[in-house]
Each structure stands twice: as C-alpha cells, then as structure tokens.
N, C-alpha and C positions, 0 to 999 in steps of 0.2 A: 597335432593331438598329443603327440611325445612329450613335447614340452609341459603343454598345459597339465598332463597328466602327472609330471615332475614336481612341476609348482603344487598343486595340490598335494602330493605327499609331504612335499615341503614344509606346505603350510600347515597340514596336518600335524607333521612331528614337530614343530614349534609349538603349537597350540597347547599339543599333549606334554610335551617340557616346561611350559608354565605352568599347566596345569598341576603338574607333578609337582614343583614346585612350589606354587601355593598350597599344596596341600604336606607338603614336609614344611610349612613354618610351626613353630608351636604355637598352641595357644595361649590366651592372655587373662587371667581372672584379677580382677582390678578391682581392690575392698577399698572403700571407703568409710570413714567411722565420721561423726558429727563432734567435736565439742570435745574429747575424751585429749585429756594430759599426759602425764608422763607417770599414772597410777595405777598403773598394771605391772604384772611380779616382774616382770622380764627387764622393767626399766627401774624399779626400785621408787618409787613416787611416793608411793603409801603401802604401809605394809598390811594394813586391815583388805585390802584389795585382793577380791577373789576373782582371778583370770585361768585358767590353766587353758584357754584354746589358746587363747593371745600367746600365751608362753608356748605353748606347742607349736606354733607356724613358725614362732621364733627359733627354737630347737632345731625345725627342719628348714631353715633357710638361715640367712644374715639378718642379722639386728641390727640396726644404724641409732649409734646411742646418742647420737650429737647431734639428731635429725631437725629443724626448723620450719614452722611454716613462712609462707611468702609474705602473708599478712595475717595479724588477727582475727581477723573477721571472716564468715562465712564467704559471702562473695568474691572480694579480692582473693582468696586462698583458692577458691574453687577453679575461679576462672584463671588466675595466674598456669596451676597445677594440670588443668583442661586442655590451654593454649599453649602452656611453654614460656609466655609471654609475662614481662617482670613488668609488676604494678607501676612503675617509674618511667616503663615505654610503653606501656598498654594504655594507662591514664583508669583503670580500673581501679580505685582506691578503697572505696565505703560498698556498703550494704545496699543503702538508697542507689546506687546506679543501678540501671542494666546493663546488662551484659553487651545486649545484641545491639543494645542503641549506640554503644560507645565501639565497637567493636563486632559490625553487620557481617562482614565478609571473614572473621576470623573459623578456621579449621581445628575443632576439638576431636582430642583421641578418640573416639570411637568412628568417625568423620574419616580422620586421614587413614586409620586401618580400615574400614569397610572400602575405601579409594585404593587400597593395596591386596584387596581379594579377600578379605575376611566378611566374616558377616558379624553386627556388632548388635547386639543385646545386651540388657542393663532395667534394675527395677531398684527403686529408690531413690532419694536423695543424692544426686550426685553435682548438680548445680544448685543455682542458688533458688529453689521455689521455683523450676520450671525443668522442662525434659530437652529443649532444644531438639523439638523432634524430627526432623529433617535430618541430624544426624544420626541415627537409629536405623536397622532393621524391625526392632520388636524392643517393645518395653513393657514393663509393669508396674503401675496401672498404662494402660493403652496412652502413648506417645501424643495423639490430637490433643488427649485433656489438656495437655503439658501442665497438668498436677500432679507430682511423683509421690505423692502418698496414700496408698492405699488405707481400708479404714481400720481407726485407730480407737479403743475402746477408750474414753476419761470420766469421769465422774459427772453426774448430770447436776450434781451444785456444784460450784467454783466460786473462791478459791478454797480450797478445802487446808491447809496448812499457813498461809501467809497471806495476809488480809493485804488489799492492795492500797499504798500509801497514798496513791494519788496516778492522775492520770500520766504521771512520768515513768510511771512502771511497767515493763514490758507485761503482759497478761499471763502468759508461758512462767512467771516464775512462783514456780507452786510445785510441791511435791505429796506423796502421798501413796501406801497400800491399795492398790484394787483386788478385789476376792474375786476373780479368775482365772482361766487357763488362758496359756500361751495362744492354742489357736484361737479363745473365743476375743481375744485381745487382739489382735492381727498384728498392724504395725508392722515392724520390724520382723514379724514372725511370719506374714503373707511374704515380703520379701525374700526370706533364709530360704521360703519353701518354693516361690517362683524360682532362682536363682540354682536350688536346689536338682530341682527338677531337670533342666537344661544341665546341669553337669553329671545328672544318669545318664544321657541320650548322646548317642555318638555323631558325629554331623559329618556332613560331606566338604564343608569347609573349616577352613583353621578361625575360632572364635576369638573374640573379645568381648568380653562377658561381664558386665560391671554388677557390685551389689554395694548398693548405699543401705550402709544400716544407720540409722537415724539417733539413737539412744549411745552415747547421752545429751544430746540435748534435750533441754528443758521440754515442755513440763516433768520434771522426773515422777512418773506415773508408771507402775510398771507392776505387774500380778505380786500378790502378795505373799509369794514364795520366795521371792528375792531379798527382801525388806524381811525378813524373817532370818536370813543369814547374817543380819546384821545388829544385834539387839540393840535398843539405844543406850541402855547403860554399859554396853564396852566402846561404846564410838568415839574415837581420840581428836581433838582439834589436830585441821593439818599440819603437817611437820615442819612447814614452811611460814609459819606464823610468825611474826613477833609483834608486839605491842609498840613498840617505838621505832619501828621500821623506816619510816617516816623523815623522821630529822634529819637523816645527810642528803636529802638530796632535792636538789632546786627547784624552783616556784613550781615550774611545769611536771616534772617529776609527780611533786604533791599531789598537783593539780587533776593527774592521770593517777595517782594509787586512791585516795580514800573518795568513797562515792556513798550514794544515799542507799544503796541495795544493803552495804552489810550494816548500815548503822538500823539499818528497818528491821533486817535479821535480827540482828542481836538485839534489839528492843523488844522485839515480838517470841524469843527467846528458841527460835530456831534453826539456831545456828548447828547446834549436832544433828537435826535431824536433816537440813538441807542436808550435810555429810552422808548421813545413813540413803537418803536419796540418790546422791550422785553414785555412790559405790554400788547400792543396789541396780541403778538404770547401770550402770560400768560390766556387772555378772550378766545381766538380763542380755547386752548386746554381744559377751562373750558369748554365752550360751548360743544365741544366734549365728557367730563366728561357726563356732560350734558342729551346728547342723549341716552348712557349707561346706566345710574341711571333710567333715563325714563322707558328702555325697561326691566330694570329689574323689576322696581316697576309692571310694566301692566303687565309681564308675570307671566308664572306658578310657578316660580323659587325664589318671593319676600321671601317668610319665610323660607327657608331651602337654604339660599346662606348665605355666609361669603364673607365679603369685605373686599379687603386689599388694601390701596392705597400708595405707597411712589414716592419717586424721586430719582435719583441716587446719586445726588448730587447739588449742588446750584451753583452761581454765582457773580460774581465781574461786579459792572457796575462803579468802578473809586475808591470804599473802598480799600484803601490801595495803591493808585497809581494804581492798576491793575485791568489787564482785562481778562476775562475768567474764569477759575479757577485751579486746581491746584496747591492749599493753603491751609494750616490746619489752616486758621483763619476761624471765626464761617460764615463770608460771603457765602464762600462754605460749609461750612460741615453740618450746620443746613440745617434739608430737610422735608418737610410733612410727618409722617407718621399717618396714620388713621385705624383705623379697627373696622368693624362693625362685632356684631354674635346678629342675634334673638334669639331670646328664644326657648327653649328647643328644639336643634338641634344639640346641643355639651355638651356630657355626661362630658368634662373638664369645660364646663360654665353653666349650666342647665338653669341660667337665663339672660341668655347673657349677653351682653354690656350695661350699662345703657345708655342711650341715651344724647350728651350731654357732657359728660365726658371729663375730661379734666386731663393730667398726667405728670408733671413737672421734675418727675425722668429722670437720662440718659438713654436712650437706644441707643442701635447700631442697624442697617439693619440686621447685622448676626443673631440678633435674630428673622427674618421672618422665615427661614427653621421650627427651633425647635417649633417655635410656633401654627405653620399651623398644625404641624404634632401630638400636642397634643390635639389641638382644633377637629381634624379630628379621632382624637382616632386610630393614625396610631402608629406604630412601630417606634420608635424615630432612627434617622439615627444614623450610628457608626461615630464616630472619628469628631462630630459635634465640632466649634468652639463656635458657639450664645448659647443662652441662655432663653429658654423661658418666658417671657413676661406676662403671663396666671394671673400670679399672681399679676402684674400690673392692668390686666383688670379686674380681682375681685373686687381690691380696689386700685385704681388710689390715693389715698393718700400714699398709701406704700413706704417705705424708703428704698431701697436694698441696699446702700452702693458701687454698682457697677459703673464702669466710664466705658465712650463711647469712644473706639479708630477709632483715625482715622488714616490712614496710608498713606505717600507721596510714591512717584513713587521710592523709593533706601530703604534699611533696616536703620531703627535707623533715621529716619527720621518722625514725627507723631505728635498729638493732642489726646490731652486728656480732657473729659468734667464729669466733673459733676453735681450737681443740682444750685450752686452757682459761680462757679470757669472753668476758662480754662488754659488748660498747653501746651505750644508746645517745641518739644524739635529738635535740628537738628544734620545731624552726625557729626557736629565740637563740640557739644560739647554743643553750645549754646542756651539759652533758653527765651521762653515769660511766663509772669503769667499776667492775667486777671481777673479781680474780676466782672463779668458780671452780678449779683446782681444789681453794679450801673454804671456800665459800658459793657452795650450791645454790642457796635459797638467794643468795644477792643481798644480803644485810647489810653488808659494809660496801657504801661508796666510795668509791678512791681515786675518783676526778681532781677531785683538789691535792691532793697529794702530789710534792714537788718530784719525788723519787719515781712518780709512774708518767712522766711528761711525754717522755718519749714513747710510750705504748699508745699515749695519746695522741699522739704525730702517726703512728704508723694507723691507726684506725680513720683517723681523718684522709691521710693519701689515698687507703684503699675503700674509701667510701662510695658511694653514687653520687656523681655529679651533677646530671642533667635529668630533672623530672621534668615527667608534660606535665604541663596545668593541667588542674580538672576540669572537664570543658562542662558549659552549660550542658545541666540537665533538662531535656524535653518536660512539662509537668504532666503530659500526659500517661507519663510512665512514673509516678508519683501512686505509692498507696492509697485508699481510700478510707475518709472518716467513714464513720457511721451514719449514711440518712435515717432521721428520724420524724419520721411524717407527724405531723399536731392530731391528736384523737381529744383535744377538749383540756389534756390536763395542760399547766403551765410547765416550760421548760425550766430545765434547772440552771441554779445561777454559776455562774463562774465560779472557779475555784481556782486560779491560776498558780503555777509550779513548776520551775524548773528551768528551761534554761528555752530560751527564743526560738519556735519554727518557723519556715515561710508554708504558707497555706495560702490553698489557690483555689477561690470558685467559680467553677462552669455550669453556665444553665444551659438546660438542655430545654424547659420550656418555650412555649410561644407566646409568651407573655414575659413584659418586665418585673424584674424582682426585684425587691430591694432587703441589702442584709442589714442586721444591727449587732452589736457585742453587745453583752448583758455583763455589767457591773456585779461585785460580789454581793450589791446589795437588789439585786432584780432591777436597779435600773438600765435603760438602754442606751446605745450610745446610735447613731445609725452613722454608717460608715458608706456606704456605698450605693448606686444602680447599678446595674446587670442586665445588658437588654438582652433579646434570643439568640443562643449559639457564641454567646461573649464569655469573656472570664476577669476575675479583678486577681489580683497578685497581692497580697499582704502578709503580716507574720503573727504570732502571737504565742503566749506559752502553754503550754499541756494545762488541759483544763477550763482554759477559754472556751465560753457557750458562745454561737452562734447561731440567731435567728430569720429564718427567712420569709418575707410577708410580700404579700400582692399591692396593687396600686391602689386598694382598698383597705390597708391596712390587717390583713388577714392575715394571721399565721398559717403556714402553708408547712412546715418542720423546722428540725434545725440540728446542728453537729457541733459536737463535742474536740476543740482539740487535741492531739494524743502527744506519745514519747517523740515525733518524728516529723520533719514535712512529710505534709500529704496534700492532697485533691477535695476539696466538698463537690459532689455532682448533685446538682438541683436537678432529677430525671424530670423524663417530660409528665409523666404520670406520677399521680401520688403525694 
C-alpha cells in the first residue's frame, strides 16, 4: 500500500508539473489580413495610406520589411503559412485546389498547439473559404458551417462602380460607399468584436487565438466614413506605376503583367476610385486591427500574449499593366509581417522583442509555423519546410544569407528575394533580375545584362529544384456554375471570352439528359447524353450557355460558364 501510495504522489506531482507548465507557456494572437500590400505607413507603400494601428503593433514589436508571401494567391499562401509546408513539396499551387483533398492528414497551427495543451479559437478568414473545423476548439461563425464569414452588409444592386466586362470577371471586383455603421456592417467588425471579447476573459489554459480580418479584399465595400477620408480629387496613381513598364521583359513576363481588369478600369474610367477603395477597405481593416490591440492591451492577457500579424499576399492596382495579383513581382509578394513577444514569457526570447525594431533580411511566411513553435517552447513539427526567424528577432541586424521563395500557381514557375536583389524565373525558361536597392518598384529588368551574369548563376543555384506535379484534381471539389431551371423564357446565347475552362456535368436526376452549347447566334449545337448519377468532362470559355433538355426535347435549365473550372449539377429536382 506504501508503494502504491508513492506512485500516486508520483504521478500526481507529474501531472501538476505539466500542468504548471502548460499553463506558463504564452499565449499566441495570430492576425491575419486578406489582400493588403506593402501600403501601410510602417512599410512606406503609399503615402495617401491611413494606418496608425498597423504602425502601432509595429512600434511595439519587430517589423520584417523584406517579408514575402509563399504564393500569390489566397490558397497556396494560406495553406503554405497553416502547414509549414512549401507549395513545391505540398503540391498546393492554385486557388482551384483544396486543401484537404491534396493534403487529408496534414496538421495546421491551431491543430498542433491545441495537440500541445492550448485551446485554439479563431473567427475569420483564415483558410481558403473554409474553417477546417476539426482543428478548432471554438470559432466564429460556428466551425460545422465551415463558412468563416460572418454577415456582411453590400449593396442590394450590384455592380455599383464597375460594370462587369464579361463573364471573365471575378464578381467581387466592385467598389463603393455604404451609408452605415461599423456594427450594422458586421464583417470584419463581428470578428474585431468575437476575437475581442475572448481577449477580456482570462482562461485557464495558454491560447491560440486567430483573427482573420477579411478587408481588403475585394469587394471594397466598406461604411462611408472611410471613403470620406479619402476625397477623390487628392487620390494619386500608385507610386509604382509606369506606362512603359512592359518592354524589358520576356514573352511570359508580358504575358503575366498586362491583363483585361485594368484596361476595363481604365475604360470605364475608375481607376482612382478603385484606389480610393482599396485605401479606404486598408483604414477600415486597421480600424478593426484597432479594436483588437485595444482589448488586448485592457485585458488580463497584455504580458504573456505573442502577436503575430501578416497578410497573405499583396496587390496590383495598375504596377505592371495588372490587376489583382497573381505575380512574383515584389507588387504582390511583399506583405506585413510583425511580431511582438514581451519579456520574459518565451524561454527562446527571455527578453523579448525590442520594441520598435526593424529587420531588412528575407523572410518567407513558412517561417510563422517553426517560429511560433520555438517561441512557445513546443516540439518543433516533422518534415517542416520554414525556418525559424528567432534569431532574427534577437538581433534584427543579422545576415542569414537565406532568400524568400515565392511560388506561382504551376511548378518551376517562382520569385526569389533577397536583402538587395529580386529574381523571377518562368517554366519557359525565361527570366527577370531586379536590383531593388535602387529600384523598388522593378522597372528596369537586367537579365540581359552581361555585367549581372553571375548574380544570375547564383539565383539559379539557390533555386527550387524538385516540384511535385500538380496532381489531379477530384471534380467534385470543383466550384459550382449557377443552375438555372427553364420558367418559359429562352436562355441567353453565348457570349464567349477569355481564356479555356474544363467544366464538368453531373446528373443527379433519374432520367437521361441530354446537353447542347448555344451558338452566339441562339443556335445549338448538342454535344452530349448523360444517363443517372454520370458526368461528361469538357471545356469551354466564360460565357459559354449551356442547355439541358429531356428525352422529349424539353428544356429542363441551363448554366452559364464562369472566370474558372467548375462543376454543372443537373439536381434531381427542379
């Protein structure tokens, strides 16, 4: 009975040693911003640009001014930055994947710290269009939906600013004043305030707390107090502009700067006000920053929290002929990253971040995993691609020698940065050099140039060698057109535009169908049967009508090609 009574104390004071333990790690507040560039005050982008929270958290932590995302794009950057895992060994490239289909068994941070005693909560945008909720404690909106947006007030006509060119155009690209308040707008603003809330309340375990604020990404819609800080007669074209941009640099190059979004713009003669938009939706998400920062500072949680703020990626508002992003030039790939640790809360920093700081080296987003997890005093994850940072933020003068990748949507496609210099290279072969030292914006290409040969040799040795293919994508995880059931009027004819999708239709009735393409001129073309529970596989461009009729020739609906592969589902009803 001696014994056993031993063991039991034993295992009691063990218990209570982790316990203790997990409850001395610090906690983790983990911002993520959508879309937003390098035009906020702290990074010098744009000078029209009103930020003061952004500049605040920067003030009180380290600013990384050479920071990179992993990919252009929402998805790849998301889940690169989630995983740890580099687009080139993930095989996570484009938007159109998922996540979970390419990548079922992979462990995102909030995942591996609620696995290390934390509890992990998060409201917003923080994946790509989905909550992943299995890795959550609590989320906002409720983790089942795995819809991360709460509601969002827009305009009941659309488009209200930029008339849509054609069905190649995302729908999202529209900007515009709304006359209300912040709460009766939610958005982004139900987030500040879920996120908020959780950072009054003292917990019994050490958190990880994520807040996805969504703005700026498109539609820049946003209460009309914002939009008022901006009039449109001071609004300056970006600073990263030039007219002739264009000429040095090879097919592919071209081929990725000028696109159909800003010649629309600029025809349609809204090109300062998308500006006044983005800067306005830029103040609107500070503002929201804003609320957060507040509720951390007044709650229990100010000295034993870690901030991490980044963005996924940046933005084109006419730099390089283009718009959106989806470009390894520095427009998109430069992004905020910030990170705050107090003092003596992380046995890897004892004395935290000096406040203030400022760190010119490259970094990549992959390095958020490993860094969180050393600053947290966790078990560092296997088979990590980043690289922890830690030692940047000891002494933010440090020279690592490492370059920041960035990855486009196909393998062998990418950007490379380091403290002076940027490289881009594409799968034909062809290449940009950038000397950003005295040329920030990337004006002058200097790949051809005999004198920069050997910069060009060292950026090819320290390149990515081995990409996964992109493996087949399942169609079932493919977007969905619009069904449009027949009520008597005639479908509209084709308007075709833009560049090739593969589109995939499944019938879900019990009956065979058969489709047709409609001609620009209403005639038909019939392409296919479709018995029950089948699918046909074809392609065609944005704007292709599709009709679907019975063994009687009956029109039963029909769908509209988009910007994008997607899915027709012929439901069983309707």
């Amino acid at each position: 009975m001696r014994i056993i009574g031993a063991s039991l104390i034993a295992l009691h004071a063990g218990v209570s040693s982790l316990s203790a333990e997990v409850q001395s790690k610090p906690n983790v507040l983990f911002i993520a911003v959508d879309d937003l560039n390098d035009w906020i005050g702290c990074l010098g982008g744009n000078e029209q640009s009103i930020t003061p929270n952004f500049d605040r958290l920067a003030a009180s932590g380290m600013l990384f001014s050479n920071a990179h995302c992993v990919a252009p794009a929402c998805n790849p950057s998301r889940t690169a930055t989630m995983t740890g895992r580099a687009p080139w060994k993930s095989a996570v490239y484009a938007n159109i994947q998922k996540m979970r289909e390419v990548l079922p068994q992979e462990t995102i941070l909030p995942k591996y710290f609620s696995s290390h005693g934390y509890w992990a909560g998060g409201s917003g945008k923080m994946l790509h269009y989905f909550i992943d909720a299995g890795s959550w404690h609590e989320y906002f909106p409720k983790q089942e939906t795995e819809n991360p947006f709460p509601f969002t007030m827009y305009p009941k006509e659309r488009p209200v600013s930029l008339p849509r060119g054609g069905a190649w155009q995302y729908v999202e690209t529209d900007w515009g004043p709304i006359d209300t308040t912040d709460k009766a707008f939610g958005g982004d603003y139900l987030v500040a305030n879920w996120v908020s809330e959780k950072l009054l309340k003292k917990h019994e375990k050490p958190f990880f707390l994520a807040c996805g604020i969504y703005r700026p990404h498109e539609p820049w819609f946003v209460p009309k107090k914002y939009f008022d800080k901006f009039p449109l007669k001071d609004i300056k074209l970006p600073p990263g502009y030039k007219e002739d941009d264009l000429d040095d640099l090879p097919k592919a190059g071209k081929a990725r700067g000028a696109n159909r979004y800003f010649a629309h713009i600029r025809k349609h003669k809204q090109w300062k006000r998308g500006v006044q938009g983005y800067l306005a939706s830029i103040n609107f998400a500070d503002t929201m920053l804003g609320h957060v920062l507040d509720s951390l500072e007044k709650g229990p949680n100010k000295d034993n929290t870690i901030v991490v703020l980044w963005s996924d990626h940046g933005w084109h508002l006419g730099e390089k002929q283009h718009w959106q992003k989806y470009t390894a030039w520095r427009a998109t790939t430069r992004v905020p990253l910030m990170v705050k640790v107090p003092k003596e809360i992380s046995k890897a920093l004892p004395h935290g971040v000096t406040p203030g700081g400022v760190c010119d080296d490259p970094v990549s987003l992959l390095s958020i995993f490993p860094t969180l997890t050393e600053l947290c005093d966790l078990p560092a994850k296997p088979n990590i691609d980043g690289v922890s940072i830690v030692p940047l933020l000891k002494n933010p003068m440090l020279k690592t020698g490492r370059l920041a990748v960035t990855c486009l949507e196909r393998p062998k496609a990418f950007g490379l940065s380091d403290r002076d210099w940027r490289y881009i290279h594409y799968p034909d072969g062809s290449e940009e050099l950038y000397y950003i030292s005295k040329d920030p914006y990337e004006w002058n290409n200097l790949a051809n140039k005999p004198e920069h040969k050997q910069k060009l040799v060292y950026f090819r040795e320290n390149s990515p060698k081995d990409f996964i293919p992109i493996p087949k994508q399942s169609y079932h995880t493919y977007p969905s057109m619009k069904w449009v059931p027949f009520k008597g009027s005639k479908p509209p004819v084709s308007k075709p535009d833009g560049g090739r999708k593969e589109i995939v239709f499944i019938n879900r009735k019990a009956q065979t169908i058969f489709l047709y393409r409609l001609n620009a001129d209403g005639t038909e073309i019939k392409k296919a049967r479709v018995f029950p529970e089948k699918h046909y596989v074809t392609s065609d461009l944005p704007g292709g009508v599709w009709v679907v009729k019975d063994r009687a020739g009956k029109i039963l609906g029909h769908f509209q090609v988009g910007d994008r592969k997607a899915k027709g589902v012929i439901p069983a009803q309707g």
